[in-house]
C-alpha positions as semicolon CSV with decimal commas, in nm:
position;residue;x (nm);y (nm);z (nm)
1;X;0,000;0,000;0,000
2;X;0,151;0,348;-0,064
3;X;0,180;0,601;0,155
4;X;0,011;0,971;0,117
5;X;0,148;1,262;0,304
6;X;-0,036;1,538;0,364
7;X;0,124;1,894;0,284
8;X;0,407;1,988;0,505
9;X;0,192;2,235;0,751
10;X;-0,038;1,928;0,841
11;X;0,268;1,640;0,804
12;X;0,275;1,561;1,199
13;X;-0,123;1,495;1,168
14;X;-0,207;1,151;1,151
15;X;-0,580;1,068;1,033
16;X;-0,542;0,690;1,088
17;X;-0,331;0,414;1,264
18;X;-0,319;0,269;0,910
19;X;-0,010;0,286;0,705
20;X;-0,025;0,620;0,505
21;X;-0,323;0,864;0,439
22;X;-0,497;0,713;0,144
23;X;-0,802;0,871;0,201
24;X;-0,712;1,223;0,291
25;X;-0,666;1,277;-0,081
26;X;-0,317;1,440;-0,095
27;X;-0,049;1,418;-0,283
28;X;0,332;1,476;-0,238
29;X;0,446;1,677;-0,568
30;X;0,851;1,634;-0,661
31;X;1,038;1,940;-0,629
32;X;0,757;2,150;-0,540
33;X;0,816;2,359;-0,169
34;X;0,586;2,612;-0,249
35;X;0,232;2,652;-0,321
36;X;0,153;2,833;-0,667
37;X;0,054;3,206;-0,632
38;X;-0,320;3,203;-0,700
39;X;-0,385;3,265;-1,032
40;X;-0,658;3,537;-1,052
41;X;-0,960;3,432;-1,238
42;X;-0,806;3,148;-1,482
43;X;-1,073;3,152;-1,767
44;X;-1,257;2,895;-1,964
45;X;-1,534;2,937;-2,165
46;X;-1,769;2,610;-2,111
47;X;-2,023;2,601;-2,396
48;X;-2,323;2,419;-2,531
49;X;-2,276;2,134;-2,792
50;X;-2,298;2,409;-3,049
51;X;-2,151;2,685;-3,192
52;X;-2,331;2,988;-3,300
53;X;-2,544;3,064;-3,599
54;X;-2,344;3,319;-3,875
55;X;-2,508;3,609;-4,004
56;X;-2,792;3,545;-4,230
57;X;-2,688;3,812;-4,496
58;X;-2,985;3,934;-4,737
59;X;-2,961;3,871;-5,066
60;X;-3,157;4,054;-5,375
61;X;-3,435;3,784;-5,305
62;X;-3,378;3,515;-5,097
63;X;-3,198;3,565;-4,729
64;X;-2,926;3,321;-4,729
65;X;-2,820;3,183;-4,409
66;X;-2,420;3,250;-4,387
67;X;-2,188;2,999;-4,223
68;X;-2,141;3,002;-3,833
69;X;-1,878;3,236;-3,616
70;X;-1,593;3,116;-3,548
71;X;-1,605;2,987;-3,201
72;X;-1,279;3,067;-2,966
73;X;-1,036;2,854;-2,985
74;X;-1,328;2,590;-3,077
75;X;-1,377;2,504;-3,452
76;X;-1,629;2,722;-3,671
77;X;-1,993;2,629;-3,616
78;X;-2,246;2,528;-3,906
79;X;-2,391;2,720;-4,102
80;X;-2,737;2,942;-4,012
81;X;-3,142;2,878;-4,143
82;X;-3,307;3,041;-4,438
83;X;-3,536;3,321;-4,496
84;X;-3,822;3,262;-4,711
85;X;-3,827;3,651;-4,816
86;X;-4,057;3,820;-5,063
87;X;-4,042;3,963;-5,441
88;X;-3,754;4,240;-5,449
89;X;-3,871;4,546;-5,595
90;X;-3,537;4,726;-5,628
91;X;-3,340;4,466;-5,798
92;X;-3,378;4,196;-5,956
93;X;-3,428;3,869;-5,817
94;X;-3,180;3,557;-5,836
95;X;-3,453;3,343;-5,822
96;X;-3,832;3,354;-5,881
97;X;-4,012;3,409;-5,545
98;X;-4,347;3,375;-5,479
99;X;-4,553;3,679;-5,396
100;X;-4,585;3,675;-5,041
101;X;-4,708;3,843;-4,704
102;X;-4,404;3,848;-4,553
103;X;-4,097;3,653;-4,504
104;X;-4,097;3,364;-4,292
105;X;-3,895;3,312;-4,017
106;X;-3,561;3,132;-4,080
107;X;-3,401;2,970;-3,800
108;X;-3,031;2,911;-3,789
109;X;-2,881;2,650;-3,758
110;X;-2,653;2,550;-3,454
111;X;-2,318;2,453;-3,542
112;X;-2,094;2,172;-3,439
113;X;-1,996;2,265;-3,095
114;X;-1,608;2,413;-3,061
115;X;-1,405;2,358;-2,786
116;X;-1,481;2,410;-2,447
117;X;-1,173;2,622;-2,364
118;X;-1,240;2,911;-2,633
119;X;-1,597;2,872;-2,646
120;X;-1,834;2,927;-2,906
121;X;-1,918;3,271;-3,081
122;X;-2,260;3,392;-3,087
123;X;-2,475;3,363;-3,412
124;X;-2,577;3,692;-3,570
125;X;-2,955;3,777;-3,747
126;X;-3,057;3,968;-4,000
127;X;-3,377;4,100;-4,133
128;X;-3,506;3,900;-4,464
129;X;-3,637;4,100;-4,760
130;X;-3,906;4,300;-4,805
131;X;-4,228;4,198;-4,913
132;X;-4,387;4,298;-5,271
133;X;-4,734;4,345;-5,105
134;X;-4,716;4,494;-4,794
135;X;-4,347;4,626;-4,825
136;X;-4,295;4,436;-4,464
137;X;-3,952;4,264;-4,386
138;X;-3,945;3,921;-4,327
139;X;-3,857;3,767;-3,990
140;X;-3,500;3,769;-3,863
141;X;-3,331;3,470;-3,881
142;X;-3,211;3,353;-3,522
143;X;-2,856;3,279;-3,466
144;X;-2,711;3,025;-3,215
145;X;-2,668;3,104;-2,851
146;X;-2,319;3,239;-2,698
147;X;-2,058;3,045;-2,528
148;X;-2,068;3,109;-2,179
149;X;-1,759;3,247;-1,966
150;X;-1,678;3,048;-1,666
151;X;-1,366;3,163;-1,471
152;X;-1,214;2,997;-1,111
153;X;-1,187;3,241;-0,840
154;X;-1,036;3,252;-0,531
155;X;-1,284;3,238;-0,214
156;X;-1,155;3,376;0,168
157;X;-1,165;3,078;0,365
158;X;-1,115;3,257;0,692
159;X;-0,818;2,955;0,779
160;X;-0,562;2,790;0,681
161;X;-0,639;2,427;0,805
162;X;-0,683;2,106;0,554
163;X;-1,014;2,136;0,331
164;X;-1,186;1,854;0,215
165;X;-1,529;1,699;0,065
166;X;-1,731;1,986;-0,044
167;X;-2,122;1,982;-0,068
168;X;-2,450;2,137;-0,083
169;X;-2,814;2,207;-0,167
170;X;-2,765;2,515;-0,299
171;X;-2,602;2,830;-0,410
172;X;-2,577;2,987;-0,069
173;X;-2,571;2,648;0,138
174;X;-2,248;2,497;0,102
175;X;-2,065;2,300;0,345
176;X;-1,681;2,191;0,366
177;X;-1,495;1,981;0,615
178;X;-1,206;2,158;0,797
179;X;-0,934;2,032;1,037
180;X;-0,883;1,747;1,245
181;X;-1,055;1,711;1,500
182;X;-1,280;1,815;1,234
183;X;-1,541;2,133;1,179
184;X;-1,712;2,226;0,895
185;X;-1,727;2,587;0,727
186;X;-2,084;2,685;0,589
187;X;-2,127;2,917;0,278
188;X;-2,423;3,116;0,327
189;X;-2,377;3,305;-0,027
190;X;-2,138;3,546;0,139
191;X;-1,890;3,422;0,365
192;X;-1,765;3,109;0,527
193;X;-1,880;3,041;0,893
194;X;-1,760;2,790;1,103
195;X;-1,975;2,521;1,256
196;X;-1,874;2,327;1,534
197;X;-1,878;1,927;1,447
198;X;-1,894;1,823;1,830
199;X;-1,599;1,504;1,737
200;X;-1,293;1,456;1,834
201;X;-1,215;1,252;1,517
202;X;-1,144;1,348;1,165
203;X;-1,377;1,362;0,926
204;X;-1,367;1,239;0,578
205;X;-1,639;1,220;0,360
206;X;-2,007;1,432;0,296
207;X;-2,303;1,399;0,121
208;X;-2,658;1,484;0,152
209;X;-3,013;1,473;0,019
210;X;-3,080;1,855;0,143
211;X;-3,092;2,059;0,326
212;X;-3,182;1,875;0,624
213;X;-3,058;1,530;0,524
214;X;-2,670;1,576;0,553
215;X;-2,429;1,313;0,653
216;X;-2,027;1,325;0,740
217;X;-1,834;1,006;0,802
218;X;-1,492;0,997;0,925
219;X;-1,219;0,802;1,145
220;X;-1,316;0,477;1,364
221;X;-1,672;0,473;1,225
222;X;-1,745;0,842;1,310
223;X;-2,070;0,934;1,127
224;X;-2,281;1,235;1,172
225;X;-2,597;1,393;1,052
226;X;-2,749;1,694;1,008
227;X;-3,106;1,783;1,053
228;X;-3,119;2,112;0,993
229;X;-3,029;2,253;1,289
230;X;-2,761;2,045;1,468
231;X;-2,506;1,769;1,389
232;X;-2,522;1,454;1,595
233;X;-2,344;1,118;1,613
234;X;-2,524;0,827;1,492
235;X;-2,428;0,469;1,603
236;X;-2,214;0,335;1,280
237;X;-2,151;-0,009;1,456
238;X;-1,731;-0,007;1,343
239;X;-1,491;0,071;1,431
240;X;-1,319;0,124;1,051
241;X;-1,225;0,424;0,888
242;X;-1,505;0,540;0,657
243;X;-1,395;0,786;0,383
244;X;-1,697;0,814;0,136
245;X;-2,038;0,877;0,178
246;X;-2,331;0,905;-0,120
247;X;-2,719;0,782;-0,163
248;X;-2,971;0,821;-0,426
249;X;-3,234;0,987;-0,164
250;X;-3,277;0,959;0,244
251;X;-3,345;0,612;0,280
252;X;-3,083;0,443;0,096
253;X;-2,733;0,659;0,151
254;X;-2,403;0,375;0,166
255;X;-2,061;0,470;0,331
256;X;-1,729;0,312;0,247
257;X;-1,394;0,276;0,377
258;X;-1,084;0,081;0,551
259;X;-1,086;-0,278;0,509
260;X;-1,313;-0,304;0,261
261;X;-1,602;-0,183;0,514
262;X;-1,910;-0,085;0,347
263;X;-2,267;0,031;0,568
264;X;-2,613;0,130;0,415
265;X;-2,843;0,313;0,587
266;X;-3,225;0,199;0,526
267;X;-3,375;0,524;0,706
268;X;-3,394;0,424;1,023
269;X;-3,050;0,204;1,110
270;X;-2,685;0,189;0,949
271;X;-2,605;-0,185;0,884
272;X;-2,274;-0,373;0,751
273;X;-2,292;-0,555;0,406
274;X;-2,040;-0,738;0,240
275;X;-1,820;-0,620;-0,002
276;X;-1,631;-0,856;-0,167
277;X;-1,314;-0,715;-0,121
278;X;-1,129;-0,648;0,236
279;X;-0,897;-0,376;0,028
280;X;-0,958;-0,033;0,179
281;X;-1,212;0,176;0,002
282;X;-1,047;0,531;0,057
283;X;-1,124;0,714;-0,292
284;X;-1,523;0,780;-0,199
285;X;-1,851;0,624;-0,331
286;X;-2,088;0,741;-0,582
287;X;-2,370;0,594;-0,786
288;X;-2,674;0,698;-1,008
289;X;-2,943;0,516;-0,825
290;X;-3,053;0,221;-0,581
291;X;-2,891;-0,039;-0,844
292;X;-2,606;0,157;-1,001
293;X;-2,379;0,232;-0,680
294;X;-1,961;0,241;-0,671
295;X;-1,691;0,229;-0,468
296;X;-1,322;0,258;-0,515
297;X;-0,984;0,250;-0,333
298;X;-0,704;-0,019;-0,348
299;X;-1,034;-0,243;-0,529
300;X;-1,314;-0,119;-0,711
301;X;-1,646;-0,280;-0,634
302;X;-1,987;-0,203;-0,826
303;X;-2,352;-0,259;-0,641
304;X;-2,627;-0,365;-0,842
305;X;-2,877;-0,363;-0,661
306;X;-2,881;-0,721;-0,495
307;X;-2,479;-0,774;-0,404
308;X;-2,133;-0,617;-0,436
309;X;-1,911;-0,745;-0,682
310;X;-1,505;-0,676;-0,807
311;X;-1,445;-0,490;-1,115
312;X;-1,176;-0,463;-1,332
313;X;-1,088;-0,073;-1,410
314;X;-0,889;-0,145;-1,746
315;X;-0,536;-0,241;-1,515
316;X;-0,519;0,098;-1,347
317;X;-0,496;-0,057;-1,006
318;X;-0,600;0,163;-0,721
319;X;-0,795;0,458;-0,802
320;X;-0,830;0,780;-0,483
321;X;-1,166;0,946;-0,663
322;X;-1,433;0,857;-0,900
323;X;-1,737;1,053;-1,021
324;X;-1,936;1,048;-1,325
325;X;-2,297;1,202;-1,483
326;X;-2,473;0,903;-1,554
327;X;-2,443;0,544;-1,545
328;X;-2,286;0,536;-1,865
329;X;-2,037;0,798;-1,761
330;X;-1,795;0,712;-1,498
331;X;-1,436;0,833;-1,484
332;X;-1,175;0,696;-1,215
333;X;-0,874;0,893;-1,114
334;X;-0,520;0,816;-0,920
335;X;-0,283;1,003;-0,729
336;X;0,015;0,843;-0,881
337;X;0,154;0,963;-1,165
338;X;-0,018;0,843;-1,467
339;X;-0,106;0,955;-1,901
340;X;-0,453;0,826;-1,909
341;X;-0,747;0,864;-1,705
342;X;-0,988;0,556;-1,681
343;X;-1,371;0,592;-1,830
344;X;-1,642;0,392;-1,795
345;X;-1,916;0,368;-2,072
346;X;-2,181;0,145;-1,966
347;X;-1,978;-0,173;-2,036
348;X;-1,629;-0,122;-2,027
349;X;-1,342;0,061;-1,857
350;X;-1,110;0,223;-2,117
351;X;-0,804;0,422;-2,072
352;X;-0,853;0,798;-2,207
353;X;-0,524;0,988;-2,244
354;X;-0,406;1,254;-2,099
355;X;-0,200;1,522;-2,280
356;X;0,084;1,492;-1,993
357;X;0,184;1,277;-1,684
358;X;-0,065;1,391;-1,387
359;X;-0,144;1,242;-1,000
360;X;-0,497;1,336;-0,969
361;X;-0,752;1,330;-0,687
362;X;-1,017;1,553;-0,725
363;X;-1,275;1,472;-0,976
364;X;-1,641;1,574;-1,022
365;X;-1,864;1,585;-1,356
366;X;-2,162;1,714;-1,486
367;X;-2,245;1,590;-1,831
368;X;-2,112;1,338;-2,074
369;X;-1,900;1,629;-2,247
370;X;-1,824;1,832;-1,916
371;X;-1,609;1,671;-1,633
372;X;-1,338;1,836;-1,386
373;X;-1,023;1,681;-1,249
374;X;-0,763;1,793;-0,979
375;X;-0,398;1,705;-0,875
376;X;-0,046;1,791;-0,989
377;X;0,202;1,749;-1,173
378;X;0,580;1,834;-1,146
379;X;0,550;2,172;-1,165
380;X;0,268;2,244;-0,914
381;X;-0,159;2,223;-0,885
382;X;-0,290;2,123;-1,228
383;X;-0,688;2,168;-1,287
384;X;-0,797;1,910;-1,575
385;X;-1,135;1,996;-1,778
386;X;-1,329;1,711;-2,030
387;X;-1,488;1,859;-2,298
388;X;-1,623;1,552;-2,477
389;X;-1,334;1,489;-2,694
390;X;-1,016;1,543;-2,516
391;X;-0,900;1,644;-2,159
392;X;-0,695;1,986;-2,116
393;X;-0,516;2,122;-1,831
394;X;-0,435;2,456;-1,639
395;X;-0,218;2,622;-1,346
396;X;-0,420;2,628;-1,034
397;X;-0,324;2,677;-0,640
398;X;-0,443;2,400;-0,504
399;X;-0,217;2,084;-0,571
400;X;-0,425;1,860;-0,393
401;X;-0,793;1,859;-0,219
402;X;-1,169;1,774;-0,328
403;X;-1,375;1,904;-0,617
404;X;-1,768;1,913;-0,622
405;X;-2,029;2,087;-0,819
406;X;-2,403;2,190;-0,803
407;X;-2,388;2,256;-1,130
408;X;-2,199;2,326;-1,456
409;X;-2,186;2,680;-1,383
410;X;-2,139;2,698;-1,012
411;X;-1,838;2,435;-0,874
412;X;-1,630;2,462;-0,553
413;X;-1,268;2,332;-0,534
414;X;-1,079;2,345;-0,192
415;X;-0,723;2,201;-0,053
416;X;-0,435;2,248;0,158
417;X;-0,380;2,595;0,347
418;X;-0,760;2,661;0,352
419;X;-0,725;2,741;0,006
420;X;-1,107;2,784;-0,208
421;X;-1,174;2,800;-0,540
422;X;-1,497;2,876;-0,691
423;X;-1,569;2,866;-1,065
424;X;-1,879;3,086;-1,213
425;X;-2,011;3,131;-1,524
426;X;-2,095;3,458;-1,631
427;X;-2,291;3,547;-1,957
């Protein structure tokens, strides 16, 4: 089993008597004795499967769609719809066209999408030609909709303790484990507050179905909920580390961790089940419903639905975080230095590669065509994006931590130092 370190202001803590920190998530970088300065507002532009519409440019009769923007760094989008305009009475038509009340309305096309990082460009519209009878212009044709600009900024923490597991029900409800003895910080849409945990242990993994459905799970069997209004301790019955926590609604949430330990939770009690595996299951667990649920660590085990069974993850071996948009879209990363990322489609694992050599540990996605990775490489933090063809990477501050979003447009990244990153979109 290898060993994990945590970053050199937290090296003397120790969140287990096992050997190393697999599930804390962190990663030692080569050569690297500084964190990065954080970069201010790195920018991506994450945009629809389409580019924009071009200009529909009149003609003498007919308004001819023109071909699509150019999209960013993204390849040019198709080209726009057709007017249907009327008789020209100032020059003469290309073409015969019927007599008419008015042009109808032309809608362009949406182009082949361009690449995430670049974005698309916005389709124009122009008026079609004017009508023989009433002298009316035709309707506008109507281009394809803007790329969107999403940029990661930094976030005031308020500390500068270990941040880890990030989740919430919404915008301004946010919640992040800090520490050990653990806390938690709470986002309330304009600042972090800290909430007292009431352990003495560390915690490791969160999840929730709301607002007032939250669960943490930590060191020897720690697990806590949240109604609403208070944590408290609920009886786990183990004594095992448990590192990941997910469910598809209250009554069925499972938690994972050393040993192979797995626990469901039917609503009222937390009970063990087997796993099939006594390898330690540090690297989380996530799923798409009752029947479709995964875990991952030094094994990777699928539920579905009636028993746990081993999987094979295409030879990548251990695996420290997994996430995915459907259950046809699974990715599985490690925090060992590796040129492909793993990818499940519904049947298979298959390697994807990466365009460098990258230990990653964060991961979170959103959509078959938009997925976010985190880790490092040997120059410092390294923040991966998916765009449906190909991964690409950037600088960021944070060489090591947890990544989670609510959405496309509205992710939280956080690590070492108390360092938080937030990435918007903005139209």
């Amino acid at each position: 089993m290898g060993v994990r370190c945590l970053v050199a202001n937290l090296s003397a803590a120790r969140f287990s008597d096992r050997n190393g920190l697999r599930a804390e998530h962190v990663l030692r970088i080569p050569a690297l004795t500084l964190l990065l300065t954080v970069s201010a507002c790195t920018q991506y532009r994450v945009a629809p499967n389409d580019g924009g519409g071009g200009d529909a440019v009149a003609t003498d009769g007919a308004s001819q769609g023109g071909s699509g923007g150019s999209s960013g760094s993204g390849g040019a989008g198709m080209g726009g719809g057709q007017d249907a305009g009327g008789t020209d009475t100032t020059h003469d038509a290309p073409i015969d066209i019927p007599v008419g009340t008015g042009g109808a309305i032309g809608t362009g096309g949406m182009g082949l999408g361009g690449s995430a990082i670049g974005g698309n460009g916005a389709g124009g519209s122009r008026d079609g030609g004017a009508d023989a009878n009433t002298g009316s212009n035709g309707d506008s044709s109507v281009g394809g909709a803007a790329g969107a600009v999403g940029t990661w900024t930094p976030v005031s923490s308020g500390t500068t303790q270990q941040l880890r597991s990030p989740w919430g029900s919404a915008p301004n409800a946010v919640w992040v484990i800090v520490g050990f003895p653990s806390d938690f910080l709470y986002w309330n849409g304009t600042f972090w507050a800290m909430v007292t945990a009431g352990t003495n242990q560390g915690l490791m993994g969160l999840w929730g179905s709301g607002a007032n459905d939250i669960w943490a799970v930590g060191i020897s069997g720690v697990i806590l909920h949240w109604n609403g209004s208070t944590w408290s301790p609920v009886t786990s019955g183990t004594t095992m580390e448990l590192d990941g926590v997910w469910g598809s609604g209250p009554n069925d949430v499972w938690a994972a961790g050393a040993k192979g330990t797995v626990l469901h939770w039917n609503g009222s009690f937390w009970s063990s089940v087997p796993s099939s595996t006594t390898e330690d299951l540090y690297g989380g667990v996530w799923g798409t419903g009752p029947a479709d649920v995964w875990s991952t660590g030094d094994a990777l085990i699928h539920w579905t639905g009636a028993s746990w069974s081993a999987v094979d993850a295409g030879g990548i071996g251990s695996t420290d975080g997994m996430r995915g948009s459907g259950p046809n879209d699974l990715w599985a990363v490690r925090g060992s230095g590796l040129a492909t990322i793993q990818h499940w489609n519904g049947a298979v694992w298959s390697s994807v590669p990466l365009n460098g050599t990258y230990s990653l540990v964060g991961l979170w996605a959103s959509a078959p065509d938009n997925a976010w990775a985190l880790g490092g490489d040997q120059s410092g933090g390294v923040m991966l994006h998916w765009n449906g063809s190909a991964w690409s990477a950037s600088p960021t501050s944070l060489t090591a931590g947890s990544i989670w979003g609510l959405d496309a447009g509205d992710i939280w990244a956080v690590g070492a130092g108390g360092a938080i990153l937030r990435y918007s979109i903005q139209n």
